[in-house]
N, C-alpha and C positions, 0 to 999 in steps of 0.2 A: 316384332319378328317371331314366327314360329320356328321350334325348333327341331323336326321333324327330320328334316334332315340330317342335320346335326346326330338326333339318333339312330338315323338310318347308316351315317358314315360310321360314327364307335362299330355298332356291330359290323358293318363291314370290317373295320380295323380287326377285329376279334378275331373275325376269319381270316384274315392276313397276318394276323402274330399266328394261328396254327400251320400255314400253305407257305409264309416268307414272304421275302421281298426284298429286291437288290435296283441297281442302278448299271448302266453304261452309258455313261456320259458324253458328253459333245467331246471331250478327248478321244472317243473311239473312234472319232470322224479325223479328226486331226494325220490319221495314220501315221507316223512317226516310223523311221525307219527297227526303233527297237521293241514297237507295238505296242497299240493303243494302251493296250491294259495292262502297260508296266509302269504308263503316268503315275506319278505320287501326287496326294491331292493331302490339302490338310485342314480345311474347310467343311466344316457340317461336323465331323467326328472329333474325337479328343485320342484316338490313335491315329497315325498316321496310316494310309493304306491309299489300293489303287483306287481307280475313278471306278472302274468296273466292279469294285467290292463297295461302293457308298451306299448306303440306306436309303439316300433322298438322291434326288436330281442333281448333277451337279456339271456343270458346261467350263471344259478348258478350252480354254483360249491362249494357244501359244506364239511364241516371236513370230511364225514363220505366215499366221494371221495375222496378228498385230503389223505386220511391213506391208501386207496387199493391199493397199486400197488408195486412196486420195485425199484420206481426210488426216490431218495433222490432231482431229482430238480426239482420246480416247473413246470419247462415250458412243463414235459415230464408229469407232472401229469394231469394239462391244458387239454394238446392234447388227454387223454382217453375220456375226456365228451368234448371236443367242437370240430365238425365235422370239421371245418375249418380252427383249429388252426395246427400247419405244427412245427416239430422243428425235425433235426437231428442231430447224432454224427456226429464231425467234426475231421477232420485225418489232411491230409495235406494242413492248410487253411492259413498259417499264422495266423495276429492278431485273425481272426474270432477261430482259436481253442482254442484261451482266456479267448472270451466272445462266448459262440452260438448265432448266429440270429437265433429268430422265428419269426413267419408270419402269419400273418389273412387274411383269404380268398383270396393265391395266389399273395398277394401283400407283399413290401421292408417290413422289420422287424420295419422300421420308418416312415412305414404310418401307424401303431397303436401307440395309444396314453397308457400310463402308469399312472396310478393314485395310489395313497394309502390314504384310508379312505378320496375318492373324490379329494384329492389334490397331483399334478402335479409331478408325480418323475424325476427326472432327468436322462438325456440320459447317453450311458456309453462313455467311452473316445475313445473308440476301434472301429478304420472305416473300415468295410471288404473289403479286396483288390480281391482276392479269395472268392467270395458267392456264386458260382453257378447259375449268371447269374439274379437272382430277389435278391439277397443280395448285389450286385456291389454296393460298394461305400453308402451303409446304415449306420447311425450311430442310433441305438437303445436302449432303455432301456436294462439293464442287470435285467431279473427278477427272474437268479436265487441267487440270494442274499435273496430270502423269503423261511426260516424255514417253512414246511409244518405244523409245530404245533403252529406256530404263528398266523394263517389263520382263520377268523373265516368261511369268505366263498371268492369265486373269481369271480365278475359279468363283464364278457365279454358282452360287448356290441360290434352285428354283425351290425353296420351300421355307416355310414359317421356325423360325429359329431362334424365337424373344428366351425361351426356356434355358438354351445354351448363351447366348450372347447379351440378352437384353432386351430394352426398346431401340425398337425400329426395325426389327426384323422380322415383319408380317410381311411382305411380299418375297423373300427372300437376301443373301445376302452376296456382296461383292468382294473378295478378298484377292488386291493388287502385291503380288508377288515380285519385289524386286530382284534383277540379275546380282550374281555374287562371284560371278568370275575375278577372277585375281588374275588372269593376263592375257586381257584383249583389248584394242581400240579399234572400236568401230567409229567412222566418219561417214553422215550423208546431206545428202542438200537434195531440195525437194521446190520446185516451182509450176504453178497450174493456174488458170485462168476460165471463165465459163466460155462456153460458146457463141452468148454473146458479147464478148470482149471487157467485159467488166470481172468486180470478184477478184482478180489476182493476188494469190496468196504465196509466199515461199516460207519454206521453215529452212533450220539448217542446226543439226544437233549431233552428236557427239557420245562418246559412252567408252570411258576408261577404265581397266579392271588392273589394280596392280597386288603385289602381295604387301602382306601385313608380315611381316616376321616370317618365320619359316611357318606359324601355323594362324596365318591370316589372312585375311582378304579386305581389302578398299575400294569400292564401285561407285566411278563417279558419273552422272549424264547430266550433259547439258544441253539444253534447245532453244533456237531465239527464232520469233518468226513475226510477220505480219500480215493481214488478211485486209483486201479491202471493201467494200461497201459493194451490195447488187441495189438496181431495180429494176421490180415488173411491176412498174407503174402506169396508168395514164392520167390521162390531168381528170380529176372530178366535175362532176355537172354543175356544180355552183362556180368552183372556178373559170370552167369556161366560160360561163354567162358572165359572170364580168368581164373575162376577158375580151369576149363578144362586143359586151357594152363600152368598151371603151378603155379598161381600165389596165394600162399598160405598166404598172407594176406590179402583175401577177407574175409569178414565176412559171416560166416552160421547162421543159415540156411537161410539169408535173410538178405541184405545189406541195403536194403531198409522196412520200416515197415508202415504199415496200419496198422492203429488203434487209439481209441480211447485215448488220452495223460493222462497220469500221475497229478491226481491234489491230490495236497499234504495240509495238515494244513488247511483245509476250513473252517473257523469260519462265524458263522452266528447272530449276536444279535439283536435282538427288542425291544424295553420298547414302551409302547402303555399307557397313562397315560390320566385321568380326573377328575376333579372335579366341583360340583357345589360348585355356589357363592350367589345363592338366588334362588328361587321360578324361575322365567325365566331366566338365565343364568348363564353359565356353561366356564370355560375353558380347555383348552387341550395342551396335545404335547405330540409327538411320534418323534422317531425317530431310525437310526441304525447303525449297525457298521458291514462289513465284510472284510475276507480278504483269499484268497487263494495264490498258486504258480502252477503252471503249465508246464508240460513239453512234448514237444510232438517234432516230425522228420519232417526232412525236405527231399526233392531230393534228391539223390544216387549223389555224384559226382566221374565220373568214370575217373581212373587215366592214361586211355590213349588219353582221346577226351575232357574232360571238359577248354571251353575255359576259355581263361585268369589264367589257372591255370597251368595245364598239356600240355595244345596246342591251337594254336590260327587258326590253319587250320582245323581244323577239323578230330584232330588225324591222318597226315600226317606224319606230326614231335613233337618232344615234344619240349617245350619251354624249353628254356633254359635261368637263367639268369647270367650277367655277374655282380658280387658282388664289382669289385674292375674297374668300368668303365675309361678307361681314361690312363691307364696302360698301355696299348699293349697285354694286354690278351686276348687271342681269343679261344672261348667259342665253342665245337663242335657242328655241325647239327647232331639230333641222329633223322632217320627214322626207325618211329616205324612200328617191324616185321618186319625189314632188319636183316640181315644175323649177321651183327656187331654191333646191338643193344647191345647188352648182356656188350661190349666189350666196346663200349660210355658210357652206364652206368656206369660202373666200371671207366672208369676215371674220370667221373665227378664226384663221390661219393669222389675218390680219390682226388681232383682238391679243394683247399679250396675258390679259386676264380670263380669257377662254382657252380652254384645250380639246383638242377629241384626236382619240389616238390615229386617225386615218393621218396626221400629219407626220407620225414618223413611221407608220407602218402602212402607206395606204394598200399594199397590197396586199393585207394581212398579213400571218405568220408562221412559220412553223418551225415549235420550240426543237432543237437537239440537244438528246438528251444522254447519260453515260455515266460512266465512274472508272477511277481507278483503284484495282482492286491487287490485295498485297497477299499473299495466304503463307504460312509456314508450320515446321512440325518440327519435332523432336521426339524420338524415342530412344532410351536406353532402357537394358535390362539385363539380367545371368539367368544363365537357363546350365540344367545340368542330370547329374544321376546320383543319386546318395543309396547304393546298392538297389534294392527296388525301386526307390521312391523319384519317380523323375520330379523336376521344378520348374518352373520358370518368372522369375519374379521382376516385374518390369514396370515405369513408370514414363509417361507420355504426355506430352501437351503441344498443344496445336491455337494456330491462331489465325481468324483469315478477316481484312479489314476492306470494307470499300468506303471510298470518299464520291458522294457523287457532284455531278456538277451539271449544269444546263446554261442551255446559250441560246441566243436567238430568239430569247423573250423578254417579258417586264413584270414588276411587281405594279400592277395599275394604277391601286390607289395611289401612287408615290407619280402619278400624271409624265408632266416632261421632265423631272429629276431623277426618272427609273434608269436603276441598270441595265444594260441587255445581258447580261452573265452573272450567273449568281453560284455560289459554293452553298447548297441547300444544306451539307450535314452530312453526317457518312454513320455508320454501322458497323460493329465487330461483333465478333462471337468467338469468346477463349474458351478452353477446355482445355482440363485435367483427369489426366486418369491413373491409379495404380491396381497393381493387379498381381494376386497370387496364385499361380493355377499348377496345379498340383494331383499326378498320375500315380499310379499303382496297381501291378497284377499280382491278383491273387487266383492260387489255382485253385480249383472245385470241382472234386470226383463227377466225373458223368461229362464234365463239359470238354469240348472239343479246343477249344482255346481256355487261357484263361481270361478272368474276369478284370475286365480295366476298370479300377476304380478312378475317377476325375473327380475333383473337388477345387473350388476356387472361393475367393475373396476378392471384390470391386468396389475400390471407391470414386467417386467420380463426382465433378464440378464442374459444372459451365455458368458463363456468363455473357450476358449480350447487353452491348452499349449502343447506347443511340446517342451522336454526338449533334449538339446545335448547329445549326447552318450560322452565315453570317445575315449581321442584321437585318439586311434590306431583302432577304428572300423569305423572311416570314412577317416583319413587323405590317404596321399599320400606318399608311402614308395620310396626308391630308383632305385626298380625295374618298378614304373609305367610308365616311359617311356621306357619302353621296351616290351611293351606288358601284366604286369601283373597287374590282375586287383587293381581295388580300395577298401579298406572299407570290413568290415565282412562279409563272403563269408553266403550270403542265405539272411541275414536283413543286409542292411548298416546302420550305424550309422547315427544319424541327427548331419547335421553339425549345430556349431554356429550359422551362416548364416540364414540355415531355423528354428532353433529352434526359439518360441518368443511367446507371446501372444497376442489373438485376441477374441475382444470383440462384442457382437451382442446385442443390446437394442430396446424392445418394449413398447409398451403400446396400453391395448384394453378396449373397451367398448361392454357391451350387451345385449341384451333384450331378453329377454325371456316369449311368453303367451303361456297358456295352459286353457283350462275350458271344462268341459263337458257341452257343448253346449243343447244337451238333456241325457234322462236317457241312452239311448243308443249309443250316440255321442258325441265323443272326439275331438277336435281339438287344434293343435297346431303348435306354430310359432317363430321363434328365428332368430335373427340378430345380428353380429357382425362385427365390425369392427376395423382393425388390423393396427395399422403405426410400422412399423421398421426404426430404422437408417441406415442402411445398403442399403436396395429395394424400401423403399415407405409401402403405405397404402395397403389394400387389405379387400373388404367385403366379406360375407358370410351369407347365410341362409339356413333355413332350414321347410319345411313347413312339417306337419303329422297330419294322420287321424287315427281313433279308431272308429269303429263300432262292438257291441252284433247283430249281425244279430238274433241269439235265443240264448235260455238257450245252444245250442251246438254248434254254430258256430258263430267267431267271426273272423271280415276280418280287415286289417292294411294296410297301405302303408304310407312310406316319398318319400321326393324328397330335396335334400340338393346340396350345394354346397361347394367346402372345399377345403385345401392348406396345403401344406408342405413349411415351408422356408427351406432353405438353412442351414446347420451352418456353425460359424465358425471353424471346423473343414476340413469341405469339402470344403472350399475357398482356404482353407491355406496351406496344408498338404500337406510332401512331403514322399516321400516313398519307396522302392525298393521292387519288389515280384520276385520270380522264378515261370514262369510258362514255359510250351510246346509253339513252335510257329515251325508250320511244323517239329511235331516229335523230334525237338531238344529241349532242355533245354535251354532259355534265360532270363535273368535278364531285368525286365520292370521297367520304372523309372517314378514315378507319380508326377507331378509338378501342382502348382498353377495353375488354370488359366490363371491368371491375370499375371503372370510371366514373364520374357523374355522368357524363353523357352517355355512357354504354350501359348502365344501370338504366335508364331513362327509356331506353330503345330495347329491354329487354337482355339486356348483358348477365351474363353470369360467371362465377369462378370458372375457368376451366380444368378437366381432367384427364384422366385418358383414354386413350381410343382402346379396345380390346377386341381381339379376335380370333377364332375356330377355324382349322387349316386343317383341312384333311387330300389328303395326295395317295393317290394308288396306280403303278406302275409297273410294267415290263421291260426287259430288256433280252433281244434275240440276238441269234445267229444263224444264220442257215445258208451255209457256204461262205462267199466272200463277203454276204452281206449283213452289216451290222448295222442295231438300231436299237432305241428306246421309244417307248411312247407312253404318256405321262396322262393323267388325269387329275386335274385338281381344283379345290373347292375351300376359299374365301372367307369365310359371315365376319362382319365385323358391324358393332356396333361405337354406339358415340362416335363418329367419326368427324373429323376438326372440320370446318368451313368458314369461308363468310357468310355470314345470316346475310340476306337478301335487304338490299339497302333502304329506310325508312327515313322520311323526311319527320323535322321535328317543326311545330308551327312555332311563331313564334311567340301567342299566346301562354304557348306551354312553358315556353324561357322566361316569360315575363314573369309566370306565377312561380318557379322557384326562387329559394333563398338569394341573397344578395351573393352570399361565401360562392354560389354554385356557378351561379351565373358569372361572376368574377373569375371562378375557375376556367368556364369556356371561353371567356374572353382572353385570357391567359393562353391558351392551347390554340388562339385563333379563329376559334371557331364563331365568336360575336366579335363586334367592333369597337371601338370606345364607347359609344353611344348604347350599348348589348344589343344591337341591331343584327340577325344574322348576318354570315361576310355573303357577300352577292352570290360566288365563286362554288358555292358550297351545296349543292343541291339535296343529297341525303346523306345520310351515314348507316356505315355496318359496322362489323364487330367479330371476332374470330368466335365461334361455338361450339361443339359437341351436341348436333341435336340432329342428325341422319344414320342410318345402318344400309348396308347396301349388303350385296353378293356375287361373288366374282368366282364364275369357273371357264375351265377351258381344258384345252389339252394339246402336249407338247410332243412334237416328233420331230424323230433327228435319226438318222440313216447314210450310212457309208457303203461305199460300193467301188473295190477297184475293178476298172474296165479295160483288159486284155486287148487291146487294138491298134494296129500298122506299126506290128514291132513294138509297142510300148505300152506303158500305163498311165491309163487318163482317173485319173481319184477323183470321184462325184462323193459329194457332198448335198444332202437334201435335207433339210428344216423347214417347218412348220409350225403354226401355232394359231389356233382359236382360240379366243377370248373374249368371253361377256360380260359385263357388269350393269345390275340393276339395282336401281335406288328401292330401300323395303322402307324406309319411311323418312318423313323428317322433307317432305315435298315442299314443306309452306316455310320453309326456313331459307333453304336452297333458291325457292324461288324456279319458273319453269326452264327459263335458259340453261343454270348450272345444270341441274337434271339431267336434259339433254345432253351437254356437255360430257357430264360424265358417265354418259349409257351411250353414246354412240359417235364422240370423239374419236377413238381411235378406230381403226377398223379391227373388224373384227378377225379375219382372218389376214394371216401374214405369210410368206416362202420364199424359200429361196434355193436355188440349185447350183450348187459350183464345181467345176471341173479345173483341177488343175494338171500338166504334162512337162516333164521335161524332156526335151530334144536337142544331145546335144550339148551344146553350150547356151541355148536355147530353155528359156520355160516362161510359159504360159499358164493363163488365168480368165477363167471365163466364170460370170454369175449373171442367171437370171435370178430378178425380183418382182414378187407381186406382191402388189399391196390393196388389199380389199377396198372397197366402199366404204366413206365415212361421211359424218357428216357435220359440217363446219357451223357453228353460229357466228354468221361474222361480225367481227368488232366486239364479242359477246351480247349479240343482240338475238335473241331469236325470232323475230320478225324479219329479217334477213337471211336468212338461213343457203347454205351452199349442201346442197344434196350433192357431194363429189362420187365419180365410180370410180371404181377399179384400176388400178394404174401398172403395166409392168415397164421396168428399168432394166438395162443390161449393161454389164460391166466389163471392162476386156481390158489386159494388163500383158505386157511381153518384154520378158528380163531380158539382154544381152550379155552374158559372162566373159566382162574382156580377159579378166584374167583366175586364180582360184581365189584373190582376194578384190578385184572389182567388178561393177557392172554399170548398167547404163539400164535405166528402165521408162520405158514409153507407156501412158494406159491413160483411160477413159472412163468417166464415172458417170455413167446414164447417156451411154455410146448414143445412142439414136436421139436422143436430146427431148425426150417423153416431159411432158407438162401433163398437171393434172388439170382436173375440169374447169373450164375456165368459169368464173367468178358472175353469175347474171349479173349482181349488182356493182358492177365494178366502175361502174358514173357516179353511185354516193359516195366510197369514199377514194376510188381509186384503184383499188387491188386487184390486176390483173387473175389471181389464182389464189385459192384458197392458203392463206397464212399457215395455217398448221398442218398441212399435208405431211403425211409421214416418208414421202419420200422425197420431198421438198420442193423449191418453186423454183429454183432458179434453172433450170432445165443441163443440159450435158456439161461437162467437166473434162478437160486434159490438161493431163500433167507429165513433168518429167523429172524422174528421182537420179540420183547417182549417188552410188553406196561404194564404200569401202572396206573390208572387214582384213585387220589381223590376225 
């Protein structure tokens, strides 16, 4: 990677620490009856101050967005007001349709950083194997574990912020601000359905504020909800043809299913709690509880080609196993669409020493697949004033676990004594954090404020377990030297072996100044620096300007430096996914690095990702209309993936040591015999061997609109965003590549007017959502070139009374589908899976709220 630019942005910085640079954020759009630029924002800086005085970018999102829309999960509510936030339905992802990855400004779901009321949430357990290319191998906060009635507001910050925070805050950061009213009870209930009759979801949550003492507060919300299963499916070209040919236990109308999974029992709870202890200090603690189950489809496996099950040639012949080996029973060759098919079968069925799976599956199968997943947190802490010196010293742990499970398959080698439902093993990931962060102004002749000293203290622990499945969904049945595969057909089980725990400890230090330098200049400057056990040390800075050029224009720009570690999930983790590899269905096996087998394939220790953020921006006024527009620029090197999958012959297993090979057999990946398992076609490995570059630019503009008597508030965002791969091609492999340069579109917007009349209020958004384009299945020899898509939204309150209403609304009112899918006879999918405004086409709903 050259870095040219990189020197081109410094000197621009240079000329923006002397001209300034300020922000007006997505809270100016918000319009708020006591003005935009009286929001308090506490996000990006270590003083408190408004949104229209921040350095960087920074988008509120308050209650009164958080209530408009249709979707019961945060992350979908997020992406109406931040141009740059990215999150979709997930179908056939594996873990990832668990938990959803979202995304800030075209970057991994875990180069944004997660906070609640400022402090560190913890990542979720769940590592996407299947993301679509910019989610490979990310492990992220899960954030929809946040009641939308628990929220007081949501301050996204759009810019690199590892210097003040940490890792993980190269694309920017989220900080979920819970409500702390001490005396309200809101009640609402919420039920919708898609257009085509499926989908139905209702939530129904709650949110209690009462007092603490005379100088407390206790906020409790709670929300239970369920969501049910779409498809935009049609049956596939191989399963019709057998269905064609005869074979009348194919399933209709659709063998295979797109759509969005089954989430069943969603509990959601918050308590958000404080009080003071004197005249300057206060204590606190929050914390939560969630918990859902999930159920979603895997692959079509078809019962005359799928290997290791049905045939190991590629639907030639059907496998056949011999149940009583060692006998003298000899087992027939049945070629499949030979003459005497029909007539093989029949004796094998008859034959108690013959097996072939068409007799308990002749219609093939398709595994479903899920977890239930448990998440929790705890934060206590005192925060206060000791004459100048403010405090705040707090300690936090969190913890989110999923157990998963699959049904509707087999483990094959294990013939006709297989399960159909196996408990594969499940994942957690705990985290501890404590933290001392510590302010002080000192005045300094000439400067117009004084100077905020910030200084802190971080220690921090995680760990992430991989817990063993039960035995029959990884071991090795009778039939595995013979061809048939190993372990739960779609997720194998974690063996003993790879199950275990693995621990990652830091500790960091940091400095933080800020002072308005003059009445119209802001400067600011932050350092930190990071030791891990695992990698070593690693600093970070971050430098930013703020200039009032006039009462109507005010100009910004940073320049930071920043890093993602590793965890120990992605060090460790072992894994099986089904994906396409040349049109066929294969099972990929993900190993340690550090592994024999990952060593073998070119594995290495992993590191960290580090990255150069530079952002320069304005923010205007010119009459009623208010607005920002942002520019910003990316480079990151070593950036985490999976290395593109490589088959091991088994030559090469034959020639290592006996310890090694025992190893893999151990982890499953050979058989008693150290014969590869059937099942297993290549393997990857998590790396750091691509750099990429990602800019864009963000616009966000408010306008109240004087018309028939009243005011309609338009609201407009925008956002371009492009990211290119600068090297590391042969690693990624050509699909990812693509994947991650033109999966999401590049341009995004949206227009929203809201009115009230009356007892009457209204909600109207246009959305566009540019051209993208889909590798399906991640294959890119199928490829979906989708265009352009716009969505229209429309919402209408009824105020029965000052404390209820009734509300009616429609989520992609005209029922807009994206481009339909050419290939949709291989596997099925009516519409491109990861569309960003989704597949399942329009949405209505109907809320009732009650507010004290």
């Amino acid at each position: 990677m050259t870095h040219k630019n990189i020197k081109y942005q410094a000197s621009a910085l240079a000329i923006a620490l002397c001209l300034g640079s300020t922000l007006i954020g997505e809270a100016a759009l918000a319009q708020s009856a006591t003005g935009a630029d009286e929001v308090v924002i506490v996000t990006g800086s270590r003083r408190a101050r408004s949104a229209a005085n921040s350095a960087s970018p920074i988008d509120v999102v308050g209650r009164s967005e958080l209530s408009r829309s249709a979707d019961s999960d945060v992350a979908a509510l997020v992406r109406n007001s931040v141009p740059s936030f990215n999150v979709n339905t997930q179908s056939i992802n594996d873990a990832a349709s668990v938990v959803r990855p979202a995304n800030l400004r075209g970057m991994a779901p875990d180069h944004t950083l997660v906070l609640v009321n400022g402090k560190r949430r913890h990542r979720a357990s769940v590592i996407a194997f299947i993301g679509g290319g910019i989610a490979n191998g990310s492990q992220g906060a899960d954030i929809s574990v946040f009641p939308a009635i628990a929220l007081k507001q949501v301050e996204v910050l759009r810019d690199g912020a590892a210097a003040q925070y940490g890792s993980d805050a190269i694309a920017g950061v989220m900080n979920f601000i819970l409500r702390t009213d001490s005396d309200s009870l809101d009640i609402n209930g919420k039920w919708g359905q898609t257009y085509e009759g499926d989908g139905a979801s209702y939530t129904v949550s709650a949110n209690l504020g009462v007092p603490l003492g005379e100088n407390g507060f206790a906020n409790l919300s709670i929300e239970y909800g369920n969501q049910d299963a779409t498809s935009r499916s049609i049956q596939r070209a191989d399963a019709a043809a057998l269905l064609a040919a005869g074979n009348t236990a194919i399933r209709t109308p659709a063998v295979q299913v797109w759509g969005q999974p089954d989430i069943m029992d969603e509990l959601k709870i918050w308590l958000n709690t404080g009080f003071e202890i004197g005249e300057h200090a206060s204590i606190y603690a929050f914390g939560n509880y969630a918990s859902k189950d999930t159920d979603g489809g895997f692959y079509f496996r078809n019962p005359n080609s799928r290997g290791g099950v049905y045939s190991n040639d590629g639907g030639v012949t059907r496998l056949v196993g011999d149940t009583t080996p060692g006998t003298g029973t000899t087992c027939p060759t049945i070629t499949i669409g030979s003459a005497g098919e029909a007539a093989a079968v029949a004796a094998v069925r008859a034959d108690p020493t013959c097996f072939i799976f068409n007799e308990m599956f002749p219609g093939g199968f398709t595994p479903r697949f899920g977890g239930e997943v448990q998440d929790s947190s705890f934060v206590i802490g005192a925060k206060g004033e000791i004459g100048k010196l403010g405090y705040d010293v707090s300690f936090n742990t969190g913890r989110n676990e999923v157990n998963f499970h699959i049904r509707n398959t087999i483990n094959a080698s294990y013939g006709p004594n297989t399960q159909n439902a196996f408990n594969p093993g499940g994942q957690s990931q705990t985290e501890k954090n404590f933290n001392i962060d510590l302010d002080y102004a000192v005045e300094v002749a000439g400067f117009s404020s004084p100077l905020n000293i910030a200084g802190g203290y971080e220690w921090r622990d995680e760990q992430f377990q991989l817990k063993a499945g039960e035995a029959q969904s990884y071991t090795q049945g009778p039939l595995a030297t013979q061809g048939f595969s190993v372990g739960s057909n779609g997720f194998n089980g974690f063996t003993p072996l790879a199950a275990g725990k693995w621990n990652q400890t830091s500790q960091a230090l940091y400095l933080d100044l800020e002072a308005d330098v003059t009445e119209h200049l802001v400067l600011g400057a932050a350092i930190r620096h990071e030791t891990y056990d695992t990698f070593g040390d690693t600093t970070n800075f971050k430098l930013s300007a703020l200039v009032n050029a006039s009462d109507n224009l005010t100009l910004r720009s940073t320049y930071s430096t920043g890093y993602r570690a590793p965890t120990s999930g992605q060090a460790n983790i072992v894994n099986t996914t089904t994906q396409l590899l040349n049109g066929v269905l294969a099972n990929i096996g993900t190993v340690p690095p550090t592994s024999v087998l990952g060593r073998l394939i070119g594995g290495k220790p992993l590191k960290p990702e580090t990255s150069r953020n530079f952002s320069v921006g304005a923010g205007f006024n010119f009459g009623k209309l208010h607005g920002t527009l942002d520019y910003f620029n990316i480079e990151m090197e070593d950036r985490l993936t999976q290395a593109a999958g490589r088959d091991v012959s088994q030559a090469t297993i034959d020639g290592l040591p006996l310890a090694d090979r025992q190893n893999l057999r151990d982890f499953g990946v050979l058989n008693s015999l150290f014969i590869k398992n059937a099942d297993l076609s290549s393997f990857t490995y998590f790396t750091n061997d691509f750099g990429s570059t990602t800019h864009g630019i963000d616009l966000v503009m408010s306008y109240p609109l004087e018309m028939m008597g009243g005011t309609t508030n338009l609201t407009f965002v925008a956002n371009y965003t492009d990211t290119s791969v600068d090297y590391g091609h042969g690693t990624l492999g050509s699909t990812a590549v693509k994947e991650i340069e033109d999966a999401l579109p590049h341009f995004r917007g949206s227009l929203t007017g809201t009115r009230d009349v009356g007892q009457l209020s209204f909600l109207g958004r246009v959305n566009y959502f540019g051209k993208f384009n889909e590798m399906h299945a991640d294959d890119d020899t199928i490829p979906i070139f989708a265009k352009a898509q716009v969505t229209v939204d429309a919402e209408a309150t009824y105020h029965l009374t000052e404390q209820a209403s009734v509300t009616l609304g429609a989520q992609n009112l005209l029922d807009s589908y994206p481009t339909r899918n050419p290939w949709d006879f291989i596997l099925g999918a009516k519409y491109p899976v990861t569309a960003p405004a989704g597949f399942n086409g329009g949405f209505y709903y109907l809320k009732l709220s009650f507010r004290r």
